[in-house]
C-alpha positions in Angstrom: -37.6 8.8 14.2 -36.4 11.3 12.4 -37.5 14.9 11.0 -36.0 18.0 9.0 -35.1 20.9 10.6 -34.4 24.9 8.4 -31.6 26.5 10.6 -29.9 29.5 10.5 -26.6 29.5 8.1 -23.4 31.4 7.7 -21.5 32.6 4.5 -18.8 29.9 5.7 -21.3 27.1 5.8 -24.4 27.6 4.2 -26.3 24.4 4.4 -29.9 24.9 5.9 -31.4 22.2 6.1 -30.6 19.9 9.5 -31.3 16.1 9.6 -32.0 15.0 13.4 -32.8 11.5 14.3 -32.9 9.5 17.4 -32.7 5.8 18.2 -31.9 3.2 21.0 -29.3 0.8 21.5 -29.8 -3.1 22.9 -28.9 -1.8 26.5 -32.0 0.8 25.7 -30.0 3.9 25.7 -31.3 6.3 23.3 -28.7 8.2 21.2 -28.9 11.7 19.3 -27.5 12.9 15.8 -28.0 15.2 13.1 -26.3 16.5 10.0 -26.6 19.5 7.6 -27.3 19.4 3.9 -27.0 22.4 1.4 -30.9 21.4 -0.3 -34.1 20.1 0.9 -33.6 17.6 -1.7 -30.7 16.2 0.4 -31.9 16.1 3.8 -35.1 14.2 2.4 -32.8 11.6 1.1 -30.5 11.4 4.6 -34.4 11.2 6.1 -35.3 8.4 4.2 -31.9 6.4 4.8 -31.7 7.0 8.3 -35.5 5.7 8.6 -34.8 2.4 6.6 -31.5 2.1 8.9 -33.3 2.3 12.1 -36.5 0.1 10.8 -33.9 -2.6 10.1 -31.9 -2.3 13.0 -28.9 -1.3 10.7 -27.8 1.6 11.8 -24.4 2.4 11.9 -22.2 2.1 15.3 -21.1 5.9 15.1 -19.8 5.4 18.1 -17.6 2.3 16.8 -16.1 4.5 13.8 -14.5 6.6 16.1 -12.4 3.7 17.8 -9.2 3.1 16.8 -8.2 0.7 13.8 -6.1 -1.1 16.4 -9.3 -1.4 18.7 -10.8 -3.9 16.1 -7.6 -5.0 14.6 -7.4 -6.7 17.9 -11.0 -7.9 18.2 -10.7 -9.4 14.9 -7.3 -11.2 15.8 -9.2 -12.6 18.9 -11.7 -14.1 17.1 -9.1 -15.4 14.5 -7.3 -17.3 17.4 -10.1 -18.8 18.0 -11.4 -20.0 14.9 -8.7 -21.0 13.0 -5.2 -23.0 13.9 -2.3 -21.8 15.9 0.1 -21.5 13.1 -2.6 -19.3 11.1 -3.3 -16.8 13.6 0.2 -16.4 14.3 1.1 -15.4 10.5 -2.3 -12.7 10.9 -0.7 -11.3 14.2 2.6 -11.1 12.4 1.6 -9.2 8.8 -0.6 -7.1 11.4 2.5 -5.7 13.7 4.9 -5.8 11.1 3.2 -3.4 8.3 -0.6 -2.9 9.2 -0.9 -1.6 12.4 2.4 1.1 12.0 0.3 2.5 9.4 -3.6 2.6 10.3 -3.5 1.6 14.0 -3.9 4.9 15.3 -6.2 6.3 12.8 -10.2 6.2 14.0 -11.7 3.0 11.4 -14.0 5.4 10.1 -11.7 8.2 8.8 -9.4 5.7 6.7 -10.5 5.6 3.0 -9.5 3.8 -0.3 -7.3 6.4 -1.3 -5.3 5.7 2.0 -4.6 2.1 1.6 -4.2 2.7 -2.1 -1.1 4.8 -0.7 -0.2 2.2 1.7 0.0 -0.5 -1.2 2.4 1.6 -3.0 4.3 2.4 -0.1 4.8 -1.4 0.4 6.1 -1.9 -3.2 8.5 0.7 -3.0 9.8 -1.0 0.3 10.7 -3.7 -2.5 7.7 -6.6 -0.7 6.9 -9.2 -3.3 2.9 -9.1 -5.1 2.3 -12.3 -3.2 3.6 -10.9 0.2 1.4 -7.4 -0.7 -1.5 -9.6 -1.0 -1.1 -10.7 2.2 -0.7 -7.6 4.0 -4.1 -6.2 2.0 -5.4 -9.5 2.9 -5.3 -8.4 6.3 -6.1 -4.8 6.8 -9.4 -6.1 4.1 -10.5 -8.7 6.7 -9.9 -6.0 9.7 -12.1 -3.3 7.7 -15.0 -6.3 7.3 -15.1 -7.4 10.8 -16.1 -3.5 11.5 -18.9 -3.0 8.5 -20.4 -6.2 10.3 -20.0 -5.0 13.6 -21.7 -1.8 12.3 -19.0 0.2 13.1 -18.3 1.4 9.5 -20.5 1.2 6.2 -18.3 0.6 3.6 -14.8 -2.3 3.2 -12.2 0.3 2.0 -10.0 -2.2 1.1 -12.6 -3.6 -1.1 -11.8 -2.0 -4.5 -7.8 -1.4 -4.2 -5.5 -2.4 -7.0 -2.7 -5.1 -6.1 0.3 -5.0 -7.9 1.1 -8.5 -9.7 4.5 -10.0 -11.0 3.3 -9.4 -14.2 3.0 -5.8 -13.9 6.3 -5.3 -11.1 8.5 -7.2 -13.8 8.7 -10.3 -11.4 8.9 -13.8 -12.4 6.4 -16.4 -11.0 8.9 -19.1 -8.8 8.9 -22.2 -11.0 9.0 -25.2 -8.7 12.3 -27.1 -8.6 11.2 -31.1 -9.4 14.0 -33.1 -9.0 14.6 -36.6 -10.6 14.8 -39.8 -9.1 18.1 -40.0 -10.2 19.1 -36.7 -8.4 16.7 -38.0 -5.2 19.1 -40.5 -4.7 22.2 -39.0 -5.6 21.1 -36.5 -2.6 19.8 -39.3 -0.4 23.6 -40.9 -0.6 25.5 -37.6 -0.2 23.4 -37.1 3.5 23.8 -40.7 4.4 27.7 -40.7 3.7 27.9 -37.5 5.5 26.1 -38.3 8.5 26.2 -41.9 8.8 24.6 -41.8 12.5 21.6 -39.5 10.9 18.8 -40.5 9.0 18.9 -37.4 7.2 19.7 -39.2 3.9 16.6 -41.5 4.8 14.8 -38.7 5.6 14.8 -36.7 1.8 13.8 -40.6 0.0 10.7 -40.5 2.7 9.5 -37.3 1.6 10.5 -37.2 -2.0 8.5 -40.6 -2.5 5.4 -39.6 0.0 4.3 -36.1 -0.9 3.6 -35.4 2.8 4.2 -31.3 3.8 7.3 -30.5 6.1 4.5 -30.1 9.5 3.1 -33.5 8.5 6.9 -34.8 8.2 7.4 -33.7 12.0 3.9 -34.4 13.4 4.6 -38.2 12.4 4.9 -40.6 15.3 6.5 -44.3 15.2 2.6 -45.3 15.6 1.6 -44.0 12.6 3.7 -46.3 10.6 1.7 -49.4 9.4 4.3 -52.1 8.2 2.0 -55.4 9.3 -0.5 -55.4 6.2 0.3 -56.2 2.7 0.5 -52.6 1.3 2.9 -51.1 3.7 1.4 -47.2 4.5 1.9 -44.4 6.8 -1.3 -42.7 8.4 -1.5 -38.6 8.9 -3.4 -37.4 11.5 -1.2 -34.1 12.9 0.9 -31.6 12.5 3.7 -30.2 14.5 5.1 -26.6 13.9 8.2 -24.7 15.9 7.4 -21.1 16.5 8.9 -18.7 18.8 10.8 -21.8 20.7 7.7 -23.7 21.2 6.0 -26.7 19.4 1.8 -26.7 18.6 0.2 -29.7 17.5 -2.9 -29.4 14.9 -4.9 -31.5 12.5 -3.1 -31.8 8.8 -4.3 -28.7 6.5 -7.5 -30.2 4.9 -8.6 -31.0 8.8 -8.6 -35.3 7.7 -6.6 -37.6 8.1 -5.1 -39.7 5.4 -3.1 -42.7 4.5 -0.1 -42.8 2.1 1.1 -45.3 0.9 4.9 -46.6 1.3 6.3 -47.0 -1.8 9.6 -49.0 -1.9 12.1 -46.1 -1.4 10.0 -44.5 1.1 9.5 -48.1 2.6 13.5 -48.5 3.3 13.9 -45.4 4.6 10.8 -46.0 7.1 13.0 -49.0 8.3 16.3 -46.9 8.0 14.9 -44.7 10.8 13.2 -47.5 12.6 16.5 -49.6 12.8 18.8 -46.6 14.7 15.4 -45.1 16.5 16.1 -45.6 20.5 12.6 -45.7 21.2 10.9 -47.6 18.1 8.9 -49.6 20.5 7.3 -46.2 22.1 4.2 -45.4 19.1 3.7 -42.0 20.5 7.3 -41.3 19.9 8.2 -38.8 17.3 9.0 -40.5 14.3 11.9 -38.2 12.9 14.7 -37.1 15.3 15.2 -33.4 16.5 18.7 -31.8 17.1 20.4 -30.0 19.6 23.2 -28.1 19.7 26.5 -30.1 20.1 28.9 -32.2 18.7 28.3 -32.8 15.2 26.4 -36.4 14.3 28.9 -38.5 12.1 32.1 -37.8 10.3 31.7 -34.4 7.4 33.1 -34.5 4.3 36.0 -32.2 3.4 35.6 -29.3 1.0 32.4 -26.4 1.0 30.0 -29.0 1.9 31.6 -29.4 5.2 32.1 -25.8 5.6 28.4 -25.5 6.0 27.0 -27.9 7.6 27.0 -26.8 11.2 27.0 -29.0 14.0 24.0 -30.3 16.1 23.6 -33.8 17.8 20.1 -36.2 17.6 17.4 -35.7 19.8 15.0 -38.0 19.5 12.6 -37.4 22.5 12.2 -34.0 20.7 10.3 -33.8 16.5 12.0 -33.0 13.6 12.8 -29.4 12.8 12.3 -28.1 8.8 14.1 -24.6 9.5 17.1 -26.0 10.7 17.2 -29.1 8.3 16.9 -27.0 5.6 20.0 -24.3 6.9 22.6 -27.2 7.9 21.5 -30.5 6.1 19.6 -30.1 2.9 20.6 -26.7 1.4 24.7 -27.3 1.6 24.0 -30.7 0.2 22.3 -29.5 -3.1 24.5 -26.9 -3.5 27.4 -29.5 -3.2 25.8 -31.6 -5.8 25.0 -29.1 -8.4 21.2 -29.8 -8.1 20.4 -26.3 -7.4 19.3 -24.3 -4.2 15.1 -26.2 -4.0 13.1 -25.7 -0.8 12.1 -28.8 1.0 8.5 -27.9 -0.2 10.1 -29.1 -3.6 10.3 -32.4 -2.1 6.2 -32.8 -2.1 6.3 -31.2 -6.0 9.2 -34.3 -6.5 6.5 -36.7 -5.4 3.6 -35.1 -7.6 5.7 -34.6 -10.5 7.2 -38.5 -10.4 3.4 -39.8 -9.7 2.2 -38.1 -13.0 5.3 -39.2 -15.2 4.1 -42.7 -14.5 0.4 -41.6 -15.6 -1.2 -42.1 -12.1 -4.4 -40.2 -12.3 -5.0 -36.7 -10.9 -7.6 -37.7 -8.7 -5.4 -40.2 -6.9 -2.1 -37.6 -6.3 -4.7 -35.6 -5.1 -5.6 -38.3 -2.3 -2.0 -39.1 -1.5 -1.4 -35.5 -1.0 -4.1 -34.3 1.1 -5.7 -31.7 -1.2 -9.8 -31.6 -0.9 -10.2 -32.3 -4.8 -8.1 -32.8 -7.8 -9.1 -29.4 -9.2 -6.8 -28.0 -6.5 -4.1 -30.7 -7.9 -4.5 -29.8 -11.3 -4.1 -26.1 -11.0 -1.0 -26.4 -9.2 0.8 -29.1 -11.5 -1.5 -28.8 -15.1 2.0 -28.8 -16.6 2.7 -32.0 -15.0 -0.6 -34.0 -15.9 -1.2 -32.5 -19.4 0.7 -35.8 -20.8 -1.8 -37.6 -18.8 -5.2 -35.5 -20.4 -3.7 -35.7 -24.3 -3.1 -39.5 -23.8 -7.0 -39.9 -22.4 -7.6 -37.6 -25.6 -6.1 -39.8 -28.4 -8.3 -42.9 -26.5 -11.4 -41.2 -27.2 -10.4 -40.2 -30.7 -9.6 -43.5 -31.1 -12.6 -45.1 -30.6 -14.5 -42.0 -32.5 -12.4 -42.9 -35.6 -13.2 -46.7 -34.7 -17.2 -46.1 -35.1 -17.3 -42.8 -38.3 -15.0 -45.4 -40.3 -17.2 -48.4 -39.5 -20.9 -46.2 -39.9 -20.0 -44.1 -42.8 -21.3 -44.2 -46.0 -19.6 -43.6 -49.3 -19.9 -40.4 -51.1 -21.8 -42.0 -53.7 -24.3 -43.6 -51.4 -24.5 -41.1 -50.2 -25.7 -38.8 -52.9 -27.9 -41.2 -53.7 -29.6 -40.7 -50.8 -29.8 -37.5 -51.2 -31.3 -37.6 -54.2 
């Protein structure tokens, strides 16, 4: 399989000692290689490594090291697409033409090293990209760099062992979740509804501030997933809708189950808010939460800022509800106008974790409500939030340990007595 060969050298390249090995493919094609070493001592070692390689059918795709990194950057994004949802594969496909392939994708897989990406990593911190958005990217060109060591195309991930900047050592701070009150919940519930009276935009913010679900499970919800007939009032998740590129996909929520939520009383009257103006309540596979569409604006606007940026945009309600463009002409102006700050909609599902753990509802059950596998997931998002909740179960079982030493305890002088 293979043997060692003592050729003729040069002064420019004195290695004598040639390595030549054979082997055959799965379409039985039989390939050649060799390499030269400077000692025997090396070639025996090639020997033995090129013999174990072929014995376990793990030899290297040479052949595969020489393609491009955007030959298996694309394999790998095929597979992607087919494995994982819609919305996924498109963020891969978009970290991948924005940053990764302008800088590897012409570059043969096998030639890239550590000290490359290690370059490109600093190049994309200069370019001022966030820790968390570096990660990302790395994520990426890492995964890439795996799919070709199993498809034998290269030996080694070098992506494996690069250093990723963090906000701790860029000087960044960590973005501290914005969890609003009840109190400012429904001062921002009231502004909406006054300023679109023909909207259930006010509606809307009450619904998702007292249900936890994600902005895609907010538009995947259709009039037949509301449950209003048995005593505890609930809503069921089953989908997801997202908007990209001017189209909508539908997928399963995150955790790939579906889940019931509970309607709480706010969340409960702005279920039957929605209901009460929807056109098509009697239609269950009709989105549950309005679109818009360019036009005249839906109700009388306030005067001052507030109605400087709202924007126009009439209901649609044949079409779901849109985050982006909630977020750009309905909810951002209105928290600015109310002095609550500039939170993301995302905020809204902290809101509904944050209000659940003031009122000492365990971890495990915020955890159901919001759709996360376990409550470890729960806990290392909000531990802030339910530390309350952990000192109070504390002082219980201190409590009751006090309760028994007290009641078993001997005196001191009983008990040197029976010591002695």
């Amino acid at each position: 399989m293979a043997r060692i060969v003592k050729v003729e050298t040069s002064t420019t390249s004195p290695r004598p000692y040639e390595v030549r090995w054979s082997w055959y493919d799965t379409a039985g094609k039989r390939h050649f290689k060799k390499a030269r070493y400077r000692t025997e001592r090396e070639a025996k070692a090639k020997k033995r490594e090129v013999e174990d390689a072929i014995t376990s059918a793990n030899l290297p795709d040479y052949a595969g090291g020489k393609q491009s990194l955007a030959f298996w950057g694309e394999r790998w994004l095929a597979e992607r697409e087919t494995l994982t949802k819609p919305s996924t594969a498109r963020g891969y496909r978009a970290i991948w033409s924005a940053s990764v392939r302008p800088a590897f994708g012409d570059r043969r897989i096998g030639s890239i090293t550590a000290g490359d990406v290690q370059d490109w990593i600093t190049s994309l911190l200069r370019d001022n990209k966030a820790p968390a958005t570096i990660k990302h990217h790395g994520w990426v060109l890492g995964q890439v760099f795996a799919y070709a060591v199993r498809a034998r195309a290269i030996t080694y991930n070098p992506a494996r062992d690069v250093r990723l900047p963090t906000n701790r050592s860029t000087g960044r701070l960590d973005y501290t979740p914005k969890f609003m009150t009840a109190e400012e919940i429904d001062r921002l519930a009231r502004c909406l509804s006054d300023t679109y009276p023909e909207a259930p935009w006010g509606a809307l913010v009450r619904f998702m501030a007292w249900t936890g679900l994600r902005t895609g499970e907010v538009a995947g919800l259709n009039v037949g997933d509301v449950n209003l007939e048995s005593s505890t009032p609930s809503i069921t998740v089953t989908r997801t809708r997202a908007f990209r590129g001017g189209v909508w996909s539908e997928h399963t929520p995150k955790s790939g189950k579906a889940r019931t939520v509970p309607l709480l009383p706010s969340a409960l009257r702005a279920v039957h808010d929605v209901l009460a103006m929807h056109p098509d309540r009697d239609n269950p596979d009709a989105p549950l939460w309005p679109g818009t569409r360019p036009g005249a604006s839906t109700g009388p606007r306030t005067s001052g800022r507030f109605a400087a940026a709202t924007g126009s945009g009439r209901l649609d309600w044949s079409h779901p509800w849109e985050a982006g463009t909630f977020l750009k002409r309905r909810f951002r102006p209105a928290t600015l106008a109310l002095g609550i700050g500039s939170p993301r909609l995302h905020d809204l599902r902290h809101t509904f974790a944050s209000l659940a753990a003031s009122q000492g509802i365990p971890s495990a059950q915020v955890a159901a409500w919001l759709g996360h596998a376990d409550d470890i997931i729960t806990r290392q998002i909000y531990t802030h939030l339910f530390a309350e909740d952990s000192s109070r179960h504390a002082e219980r079982l201190a409590a009751l340990d006090r309760a028994t030493s007290s009641a078993t305890a001997p005196t001191r002088r009983n008990h040197l007595r029976a010591v002695q």
